[in-house]
N, C-alpha and C positions, 0 to 999 in steps of 0.2 A: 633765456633769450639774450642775444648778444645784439647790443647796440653801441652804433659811433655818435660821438659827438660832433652836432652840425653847425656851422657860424650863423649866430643870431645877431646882426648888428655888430657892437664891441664885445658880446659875451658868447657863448656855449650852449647849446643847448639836446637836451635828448628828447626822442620826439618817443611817443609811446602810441602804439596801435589804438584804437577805437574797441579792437574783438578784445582786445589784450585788459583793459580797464572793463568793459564787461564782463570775461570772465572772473575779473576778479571784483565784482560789484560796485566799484568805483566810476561816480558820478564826473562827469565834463568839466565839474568846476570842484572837484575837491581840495582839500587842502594836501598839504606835501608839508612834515618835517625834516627837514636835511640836515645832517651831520657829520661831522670828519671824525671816524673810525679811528682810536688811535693808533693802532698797527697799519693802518694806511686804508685811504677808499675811504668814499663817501658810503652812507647809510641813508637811505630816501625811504620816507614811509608815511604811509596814508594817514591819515588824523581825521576821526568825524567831526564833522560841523558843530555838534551839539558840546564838544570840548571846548572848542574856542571862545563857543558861548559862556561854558563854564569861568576858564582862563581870564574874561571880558569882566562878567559878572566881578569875580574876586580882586580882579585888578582895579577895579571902580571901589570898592570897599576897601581895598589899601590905602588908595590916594583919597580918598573922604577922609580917614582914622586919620592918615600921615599928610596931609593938605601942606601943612608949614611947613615940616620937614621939605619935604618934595619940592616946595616950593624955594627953599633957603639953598637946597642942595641946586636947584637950577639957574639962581641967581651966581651961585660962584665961578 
């Protein structure tokens, strides 16, 4: 499927069908990670919910172990 990018405000945006996120099992509010391709183009891809939990989880236990660090590094 070929889609334009439509003016959102100051930014860009692509709009995605409704059939099109159901056929491919993706919820209303899911997440999107974006990235720039290094040969060019972006890369847009679905991420389940239960990652990000994960991602949360483990980034919570960083910054408890590394508190002072994290903290020293934000004061400079």
């Amino acid at each position: 499927m070929i889609k334009r990018l439509i003016k959102h405000g100051n930014s860009r945006a692509i709009v995605v069908d409704k059939s099109l996120l159901e056929a491919a099992g993706i919820s209303e509010n899911a997440l999107f990670q974006i990235s720039v391709n290094p040969s060019g183009g972006l890369v847009i891809q679905s991420i389940e919910d239960n990652k990000m939990d994960v991602f949360q989880e483990n980034f919570e236990k960083l910054n408890k172990k590394h508190n002072q660090l994290m903290q020293n590094l934000a004061d400079l």
